[in-house]
C-alpha positions, -999 to +999 in steps of 0.1 A: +499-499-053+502-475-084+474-459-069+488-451-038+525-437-049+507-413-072+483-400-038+514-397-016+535-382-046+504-355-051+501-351-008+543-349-013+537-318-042+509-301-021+534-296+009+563-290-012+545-260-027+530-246+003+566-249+024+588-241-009+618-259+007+630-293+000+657-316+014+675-347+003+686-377+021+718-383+022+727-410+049+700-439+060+706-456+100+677-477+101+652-453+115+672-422+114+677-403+085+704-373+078+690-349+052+703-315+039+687-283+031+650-275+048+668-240+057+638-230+082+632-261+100+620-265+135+629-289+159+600-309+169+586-305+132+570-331+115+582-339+072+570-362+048+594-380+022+580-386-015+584-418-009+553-414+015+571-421+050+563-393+079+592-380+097+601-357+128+631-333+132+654-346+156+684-325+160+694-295+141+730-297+130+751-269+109+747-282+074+720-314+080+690-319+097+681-352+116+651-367+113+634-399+131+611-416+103+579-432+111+581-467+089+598-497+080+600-487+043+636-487+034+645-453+022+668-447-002+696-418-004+686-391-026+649-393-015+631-357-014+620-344+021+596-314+027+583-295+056+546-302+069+545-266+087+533-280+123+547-302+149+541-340+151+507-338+157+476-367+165+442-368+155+419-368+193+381-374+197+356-394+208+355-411+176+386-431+190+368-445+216+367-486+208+394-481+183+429-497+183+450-469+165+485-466+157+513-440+170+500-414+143+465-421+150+454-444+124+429-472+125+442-504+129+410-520+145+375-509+151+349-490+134+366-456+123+342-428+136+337-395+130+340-379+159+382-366+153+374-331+177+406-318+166+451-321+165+471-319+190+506-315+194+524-348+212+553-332+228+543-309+251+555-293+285+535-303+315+513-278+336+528-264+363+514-265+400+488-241+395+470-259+371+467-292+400+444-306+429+452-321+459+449-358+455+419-371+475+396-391+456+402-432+460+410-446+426+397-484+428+413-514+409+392-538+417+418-565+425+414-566+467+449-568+478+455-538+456+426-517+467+428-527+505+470-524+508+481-503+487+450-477+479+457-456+451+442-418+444+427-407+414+452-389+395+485-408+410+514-424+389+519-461+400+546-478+389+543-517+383+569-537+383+580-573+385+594-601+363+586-612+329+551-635+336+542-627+369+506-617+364+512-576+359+488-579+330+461-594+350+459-562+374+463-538+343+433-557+323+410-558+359+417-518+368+407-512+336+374-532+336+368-517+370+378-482+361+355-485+324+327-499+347+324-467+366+325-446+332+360-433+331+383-436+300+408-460+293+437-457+272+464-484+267+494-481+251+511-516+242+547-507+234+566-531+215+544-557+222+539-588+199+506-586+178+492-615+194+488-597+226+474-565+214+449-587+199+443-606+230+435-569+248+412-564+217+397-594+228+392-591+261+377-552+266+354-567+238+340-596+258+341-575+285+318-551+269+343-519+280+358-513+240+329-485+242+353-466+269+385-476+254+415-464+234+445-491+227+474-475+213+497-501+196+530-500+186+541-539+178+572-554+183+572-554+144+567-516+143+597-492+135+617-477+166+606-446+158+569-457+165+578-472+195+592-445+207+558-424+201+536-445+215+537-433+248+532-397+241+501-405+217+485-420+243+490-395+270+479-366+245+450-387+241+439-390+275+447-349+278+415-345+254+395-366+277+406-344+306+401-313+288+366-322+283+359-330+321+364-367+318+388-391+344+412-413+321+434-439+332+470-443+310+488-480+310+517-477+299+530-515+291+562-515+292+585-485+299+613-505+301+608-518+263+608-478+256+637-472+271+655-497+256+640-485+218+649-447+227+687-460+237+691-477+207+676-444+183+702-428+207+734-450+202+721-449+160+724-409+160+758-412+179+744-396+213+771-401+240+762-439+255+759-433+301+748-456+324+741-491+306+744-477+275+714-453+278+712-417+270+717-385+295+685-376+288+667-410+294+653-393+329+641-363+317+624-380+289+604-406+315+598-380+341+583-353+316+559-378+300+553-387+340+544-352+348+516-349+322+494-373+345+481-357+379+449-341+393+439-309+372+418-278+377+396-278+341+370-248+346+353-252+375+355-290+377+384-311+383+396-338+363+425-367+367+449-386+347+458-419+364+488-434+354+503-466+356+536-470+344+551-508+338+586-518+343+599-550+339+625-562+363+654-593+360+655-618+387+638-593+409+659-569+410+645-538+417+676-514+420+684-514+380+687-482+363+655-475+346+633-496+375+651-469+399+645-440+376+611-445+373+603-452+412+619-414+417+594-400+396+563-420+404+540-419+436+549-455+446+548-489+432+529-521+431+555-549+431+553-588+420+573-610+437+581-641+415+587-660+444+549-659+455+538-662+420+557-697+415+537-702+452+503-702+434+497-665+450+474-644+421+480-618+418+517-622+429+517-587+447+542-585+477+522-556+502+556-553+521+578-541+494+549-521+475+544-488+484+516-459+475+528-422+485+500-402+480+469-428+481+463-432+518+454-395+520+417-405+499+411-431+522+384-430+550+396-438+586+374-472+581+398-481+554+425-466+574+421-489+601+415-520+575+453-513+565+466-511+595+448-541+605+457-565+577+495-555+576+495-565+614+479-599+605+498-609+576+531-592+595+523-613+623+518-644+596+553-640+581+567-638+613+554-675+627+559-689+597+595-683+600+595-702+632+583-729+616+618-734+594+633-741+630+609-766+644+596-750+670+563-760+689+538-734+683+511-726+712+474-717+703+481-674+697+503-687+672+478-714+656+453-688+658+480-666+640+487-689+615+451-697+606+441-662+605+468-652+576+457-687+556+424-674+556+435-639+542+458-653+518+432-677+505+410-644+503+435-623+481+441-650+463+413-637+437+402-650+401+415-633+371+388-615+357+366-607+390+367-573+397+354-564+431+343-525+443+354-510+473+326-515+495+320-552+487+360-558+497+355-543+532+319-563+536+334-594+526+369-590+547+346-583+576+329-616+574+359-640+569+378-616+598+349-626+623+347-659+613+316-662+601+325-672+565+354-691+556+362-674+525+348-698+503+333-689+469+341-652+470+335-646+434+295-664+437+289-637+464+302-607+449+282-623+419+250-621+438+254-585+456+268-575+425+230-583+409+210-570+433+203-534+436+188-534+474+217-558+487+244-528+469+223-500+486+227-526+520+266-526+513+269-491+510+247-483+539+268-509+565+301-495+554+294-456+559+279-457+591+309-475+603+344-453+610+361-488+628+368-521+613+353-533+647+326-515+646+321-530+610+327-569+622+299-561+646+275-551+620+283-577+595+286-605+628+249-590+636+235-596+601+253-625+589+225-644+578+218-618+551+249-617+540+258-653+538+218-660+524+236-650+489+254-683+490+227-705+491+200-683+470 
């Protein structure tokens, strides 16, 4: 311990010469700090106390500066505060990959590699249009429902939302294995979460064998505010490396609504006027510019994505509270979990009717056009009989047939945690159940089994591109069922 005071009091000397300006603490808020002097400040800049604690300017004010500190320490008044000479800045690289870091880039977990490329600043203004792509490359999940109802593009934002325990993490961990799987980058950032999950995510992307491809940035629920608060913008300035080198990334965000609540109470501490709920003004323009750093970007002559997914929880279902609402405004739609399926045994709990994708349709092909349509007739036409059912009513055989049809599907979405299914497999497999040639039994033993064999992928592939029609496509599959199905009993 003596050790390390006398390294951060000779870092603290080392800055305080180069900077020649000092500042003392004069009021403590928990996280926030009031100091005077450090004449030449800059907002944005980053300062280090003698006591060892990292800080960043806040708010300039006429005689005090005001400065969000990066610890738990206490600090006491009096404490000596010098300028660092740059703005809060994180260490990027692919020596991060497979590391869980903290909000100042840090190991916490993981090997720490070498491979730190360079700084980069976190707060910084998103590019304009000029600098984006059309969205048209299909960004797969994995998780069928997902990937068949509400198709997502490479580079989209994607809000998830639902109740506290409704499976949202499920989806996050299985687009990440999916997304890993094809070689993309993933970074998570777990705000505020409780150290037993982070290490449950540590866990998993290890079994998994994806921690290669991964970044976790953790801020626990034991963390200081002021960490919190940064961890989504490490993340994202994170994933801009990736993008900068040519490389897709995908950026969870779990949970914005546990950062807004942390920025509104560093808000109400530094005596910001309270609005709606007791959150800042500025609670929107801080979401929407962290929102706008994701998209589909120009980089050279290639192009490169950022694929976001935002998560939100939501009370009671309630999808019209403040920051829920916020954040649907600024996203490209939203994957919603109903609790009421969820407490029906549906997994994942996603509701297709209230969840919406804005921009992901445009990457699909007119076959998986037509599968959309198709399924939201058939489970449209399921809701609707199975209200007459409430009253009583004698049902004729369109309606059995009705009826039976949307079991089938929901017995087919209805898909195991950790099996993450590609694209082409979904529309092979929906195609067999559809024509009634396999009842949707054992889903995950056949995507197993194409899974491990190279010439039935390359048979996969081959069925669904020569086919622009989901009829067309129950045809083929009806025509070579005994290949398909062969899986099952090999």
């Amino acid at each position: 311990m003596a050790e390390t005071n006398k390294q951060s009091k000779n870092v603290f000397a080392d800055y305080l010469k180069a900077s020649g300006e000092v500042g003392f603490v004069v009021k403590v808020v928990s996280s926030i700090i009031q100091a005077e002097g450090l004449p030449d400040v800059k907002l944005g800049e980053m300062v280090l106390l003698e006591s060892g604690q990292l800080g960043q300017i806040m708010a300039l004010k006429s005689e005090e500066v005001e400065i969000l500190v990066f610890a738990r320490e206490p600090i006491k008044v009096g404490t000596r505060v010098t300028r660092i000479g740059r703005k809060l800045s994180v260490p990027v690289g692919d020596g991060l990959l497979g590391r869980t870091i903290d909000v100042l880039g840090r190991t916490i977990a993981g090997a720490a590699g070498n491979g730190i490329a360079e700084w980069r600043t976190v707060d910084v203004t998103p590019g304009g249009i000029g600098t984006r792509v059309r969205v048209d490359q299909p960004f797969v999940t994995g998780v069928m429902i997902v990937d068949l109802l509400v198709p997502l593009g490479r580079g989209q934002r994607e809000l998830v939302l639902g109740d506290r325990k409704t499976g949202k993490s499920y989806l996050l961990n299985q687009t990440i294995l999916s997304q890993a799987r094809l070689g993309n980058i993933c970074i998570y950032a777990a705000i505020g979460k409780q150290k037993a999950e982070i290490r449950k995510l540590e866990e998993f992307l290890a079994a998994n064998k994806v921690a290669d491809k991964t970044v976790v940035v953790a801020a626990s629920s034991q963390d200081a505010s002021g960490e919190i608060y940064l961890c989504p913008y490490t993340a994202m300035t994170i994933a801009e490396y990736f993008r900068d080198t040519g490389r897709d990334a995908v950026v969870v965000l779990d949970d914005m609504s546990t950062h807004a609540k942390f920025y509104r109470e560093l808000s109400l501490l530094s005596r910001k006027f309270p609005g709606r709920d007791s959150y800042p003004g500025d609670i929107f323009h801080v979401h929407s510019k962290l929102m706008e750093r994701s998209g589909y970007f120009k980089v050279g002559q290639k192009t490169a994505a950022i694929t976001c997914m935002p998560v939100v929880e939501t009370v009671q279902g309630d999808i019209s509270g403040y920051i829920q609402t916020n954040l649907m405004s600024m996203t490209d739609g939203h994957v919603y979990f109903d609790s009421d399926l969820f407490f029906r045994g549906r997994r994942p709990a996603v509701n297709p009717f209230v969840s919406v994708t804005r921009v992901g349709r445009q990457t699909q092909t007119p076959l998986r056009r037509d599968v959309g349509r198709m399924l939201l007739d058939l489970l449209t036409g399921y809701e609707k009989t199975q209200s007459f059912l409430k009253f009583g009513a004698e049902l004729g055989e369109s309606s059995r047939q009705i009826l039976a049809m949307g079991e089938k599907l929901i017995k087919f979405f209805d898909q195991p945690v950790f099996l993450v299914v590609p694209l082409n497999v979904q529309l092979v497999l929906l195609a067999l159940l559809v024509t009634g040639v396999w009842n949707g039994d054992h889903p995950e033993r056949l995507v197993q089994a194409y899974l491990a064999d190279a010439t039935t992928m390359q048979a996969v592939n081959d069925t669904v591109n020569r086919n622009e029609a989901m009829n067309n496509l129950m045809e083929d599959v009806r025509r070579g069922a005994d290949f398909w199905l062969g899986k099952l009993t090999a």
